[in-house]
N, C-alpha and C positions, 0 to 999 in steps of 0.2 A: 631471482626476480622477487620485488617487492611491491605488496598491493597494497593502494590506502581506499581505505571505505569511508565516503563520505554518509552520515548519518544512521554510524551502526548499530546505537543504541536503540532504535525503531524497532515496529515490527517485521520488517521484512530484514532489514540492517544486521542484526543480529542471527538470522537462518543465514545469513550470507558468510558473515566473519565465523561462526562455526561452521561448516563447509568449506571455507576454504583453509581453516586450521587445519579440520579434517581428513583435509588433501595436501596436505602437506606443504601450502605456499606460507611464504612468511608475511605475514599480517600486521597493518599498523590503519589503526583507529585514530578518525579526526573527530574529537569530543571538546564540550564545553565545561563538564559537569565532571573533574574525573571520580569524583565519589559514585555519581550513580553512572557511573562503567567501571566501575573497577570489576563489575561479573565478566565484563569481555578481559581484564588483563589476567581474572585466573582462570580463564578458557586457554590464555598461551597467548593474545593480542598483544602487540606492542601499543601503549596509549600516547598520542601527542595532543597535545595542546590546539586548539584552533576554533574559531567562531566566525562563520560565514557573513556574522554582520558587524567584523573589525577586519575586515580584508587583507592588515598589515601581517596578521596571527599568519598568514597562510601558507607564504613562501618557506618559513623553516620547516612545517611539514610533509612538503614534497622532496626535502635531503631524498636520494636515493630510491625513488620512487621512479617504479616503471610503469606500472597499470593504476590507473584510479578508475573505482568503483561509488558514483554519485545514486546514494537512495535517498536523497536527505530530499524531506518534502513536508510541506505544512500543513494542518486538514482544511478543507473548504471553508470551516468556520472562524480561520483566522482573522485579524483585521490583515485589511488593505495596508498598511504601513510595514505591518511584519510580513508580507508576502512579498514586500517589491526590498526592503529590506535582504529579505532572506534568498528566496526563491526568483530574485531577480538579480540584485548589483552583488550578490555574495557571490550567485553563481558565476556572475560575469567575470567576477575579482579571479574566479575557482578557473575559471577557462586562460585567463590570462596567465596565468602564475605557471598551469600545467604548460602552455606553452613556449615558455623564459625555461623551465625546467627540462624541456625535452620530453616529456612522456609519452612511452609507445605507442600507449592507446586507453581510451577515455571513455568506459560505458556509464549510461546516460539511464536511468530509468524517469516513463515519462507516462502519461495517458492516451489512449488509444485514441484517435478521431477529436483530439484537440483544437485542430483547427476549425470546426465545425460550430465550434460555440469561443468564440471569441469576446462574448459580451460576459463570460465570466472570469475573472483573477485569476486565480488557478489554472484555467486552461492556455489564457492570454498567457499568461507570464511561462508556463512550461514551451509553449509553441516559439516565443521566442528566446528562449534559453538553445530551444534546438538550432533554431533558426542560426544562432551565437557558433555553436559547436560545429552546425557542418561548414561555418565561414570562416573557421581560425586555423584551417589548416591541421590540428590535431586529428592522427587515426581515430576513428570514433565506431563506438555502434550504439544504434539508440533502440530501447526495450520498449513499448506501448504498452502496457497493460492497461484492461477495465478495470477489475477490482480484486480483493482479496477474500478469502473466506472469512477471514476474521473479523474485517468487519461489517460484517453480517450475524455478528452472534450480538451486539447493539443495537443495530435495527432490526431484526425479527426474534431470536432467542430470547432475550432477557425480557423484551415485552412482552412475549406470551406466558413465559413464570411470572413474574408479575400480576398479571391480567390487564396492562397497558394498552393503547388504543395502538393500532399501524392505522397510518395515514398513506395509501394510495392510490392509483386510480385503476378503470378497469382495463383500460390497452397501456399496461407499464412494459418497456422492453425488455428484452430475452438478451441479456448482459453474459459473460462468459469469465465468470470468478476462478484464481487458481489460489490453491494454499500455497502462503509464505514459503514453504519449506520445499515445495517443488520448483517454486523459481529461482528459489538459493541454487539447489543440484542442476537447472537450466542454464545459472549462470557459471556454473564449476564447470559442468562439461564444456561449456562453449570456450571458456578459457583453457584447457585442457585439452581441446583440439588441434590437431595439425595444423601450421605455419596462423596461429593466434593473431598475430602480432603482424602479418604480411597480409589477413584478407581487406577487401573492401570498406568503406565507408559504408554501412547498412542500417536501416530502421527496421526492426523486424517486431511485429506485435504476436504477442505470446494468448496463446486462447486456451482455456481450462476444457475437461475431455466433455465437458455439455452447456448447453445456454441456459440460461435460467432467469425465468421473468418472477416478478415479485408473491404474484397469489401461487404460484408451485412453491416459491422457498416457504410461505406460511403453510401450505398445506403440508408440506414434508414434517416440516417445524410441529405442527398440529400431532401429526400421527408418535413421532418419535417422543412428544412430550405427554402425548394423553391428556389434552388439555387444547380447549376450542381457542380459537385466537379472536379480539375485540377489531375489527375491522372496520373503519371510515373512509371510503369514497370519494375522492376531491375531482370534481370536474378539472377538466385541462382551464376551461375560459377562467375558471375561478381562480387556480392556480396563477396564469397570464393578468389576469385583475390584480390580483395582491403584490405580483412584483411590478406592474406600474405604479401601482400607487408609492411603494417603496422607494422608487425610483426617486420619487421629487421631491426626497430632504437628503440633504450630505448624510444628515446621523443616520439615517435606514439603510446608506446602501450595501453594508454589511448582513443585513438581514436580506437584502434584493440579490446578494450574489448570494446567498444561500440557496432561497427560491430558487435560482437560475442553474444551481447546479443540481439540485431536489430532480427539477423538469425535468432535466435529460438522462436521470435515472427513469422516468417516470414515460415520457414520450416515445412511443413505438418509433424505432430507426429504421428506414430506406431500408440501408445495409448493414444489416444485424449480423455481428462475429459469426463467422462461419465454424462449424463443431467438423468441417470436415476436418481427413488426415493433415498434419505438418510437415510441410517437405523440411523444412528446419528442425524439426525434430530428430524424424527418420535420420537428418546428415548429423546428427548428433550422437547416434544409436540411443535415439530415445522411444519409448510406444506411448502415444496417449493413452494408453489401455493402463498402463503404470501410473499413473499422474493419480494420487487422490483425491476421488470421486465425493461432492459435496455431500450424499448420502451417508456417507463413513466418515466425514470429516462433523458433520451434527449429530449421527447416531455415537461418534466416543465425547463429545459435547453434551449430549442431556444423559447420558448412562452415567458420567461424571457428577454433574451439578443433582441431578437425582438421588444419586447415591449421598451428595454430603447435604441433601437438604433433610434425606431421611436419617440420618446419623445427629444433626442439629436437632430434629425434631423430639429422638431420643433423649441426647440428653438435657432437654426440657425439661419433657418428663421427669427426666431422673432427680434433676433438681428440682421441680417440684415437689414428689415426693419428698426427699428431704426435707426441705423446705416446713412438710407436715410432721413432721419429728420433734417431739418433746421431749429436753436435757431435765 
């Protein structure tokens, strides 16, 4: 059995293609850049050729292809041309091709409660990318994530080293972030599991072992760095004012879906992820108790950047000194 990872070179893309190295499936990488993947072909990947936004690339890379794994995703701050581009007719191309191809079954990684905000790109374009998948007839299972650990070390970490302002409000909701590296092992086990390839068409959203709203992750951030964090308050109206105004020139609305996607980090949810147990998990022989906990995933994050800022700071110094030295 042969898997292809669509957009492995990513952050999550990449915990995924080594895990499943590391499991022993045979692995082939759909990339555009094979210089910056050549880390995945000396990990053991096989690399093919292929570009979500030349559709033609794509058919030779499903040869022999039983499982594809789609991570490939663009960040909220893309333009609209590269989102419908990429994350919209690439992926249609991507559905199509798997299904000329025969493919056993097609996971799907997507955002939780998508349909919910429809007035932004990224949500629009993933909702109907699903919409795509459970209509083509292809086995499928679709992943929902909120977000990642990682990036949360950009919006709270590096601002508080810094001494950077955070911009958010005071009711921001209780989000449920899991590290890259445990949804890689979520996606091995589940492919790894009994009759894979024979269960259900499913959507299952994956939630990290706690929720976490935004002034906890700064106060964690606070304690583990010794160092107070620069905090600015944005009313919700004010927030809702800036993306109307945005709204009514073509050129801002790049900046209006930004805003629009900023909000729903920021607006307290009805139905905030639940941190209870996973029956998904459990039938995985997984424990949320095992999943690492955002506390350990920031406390080896600032013992790290702490460590090489005071190592920097030395040798400074050192060269300074020098520096005061007469030949």
């Amino acid at each position: 059995m042969t898997i292809l990872i669509v957009g492995a070179t990513g952050t999550l893309g990449r915990q995924i293609v080594k895990q499943m190295l590391d499991s022993g499936y045979s692995t082939r990488c759909l990339v555009r850049n094979m210089r910056k993947a050549i880390f995945l072909q000396e990990w053991g990947a096989e690399l093919v050729y292929g570009d979500l936004s030349l559709p033609e690339t794509i058919p030779n890379a499903l040869k022999g292809i039983t499982i594809i794994i789609d991570v490939a995703t663009l960040r909220p701050e893309d333009e609209i041309a590269t989102l419908q581009g990429v994350d919209l007719i690439g992926k249609i191309a991507l559905i199509k091709a798997a299904k000329k191809a025969k493919i056993k079954k097609f996971l799907f990684f997507s955002i939780t409660e998508n349909e919910k905000f429809q007035s932004i790109s990224l949500m629009r374009l993933k909702k109907k990318i699903e919409d795509v998948l459970k209509n083509s007839g292809i086995p499928f299972t679709i992943f929902q994530i909120s977000g990642f650990y990682q990036g949360l070390i950009s919006q709270y970490a590096i601002p508080i080293l810094e001494q950077q302002t955070i911009f958010t409000t005071e009711d921001s909701a209780s989000i449920s972030y899991l590290d890259t590296r445990d949804i890689a092992k979520i996606c091995t086990k589940f492919l790894i599991s009994n009759d894979i390839l024979e269960r259900e068409n499913n959507t299952i959203q994956l939630n990290g072992p706690k929720n976490w709203n935004s002034l906890a992750i700064i106060k964690l951030c606070e304690e583990l760095s010794g160092q107070s964090a620069k905090i600015t308050f944005i009313p919700l109206f004010i927030l809702g004012f800036i993306k109307k105004i945005t709204a009514l020139s073509k050129w801002s609305w790049d900046i209006q879906d930004r805003l629009s996607f900023s909000e729903v980090l920021l607006i307290k949810k009805d139905n905030e992820a639940s941190s209870s147990p996973n029956l998904f998990y459990s039938n995985l022989d997984l424990q949320e108790d095992n999943l690492i906990a955002l506390e350990i995933y920031f406390q080896d994050y600032f013992e790290n950047m702490l460590r090489k800022l005071r190592d920097l700071n030395y040798d400074q110094n050192q060269f300074a000194k020098r520096k005061d030295l007469t030949f």
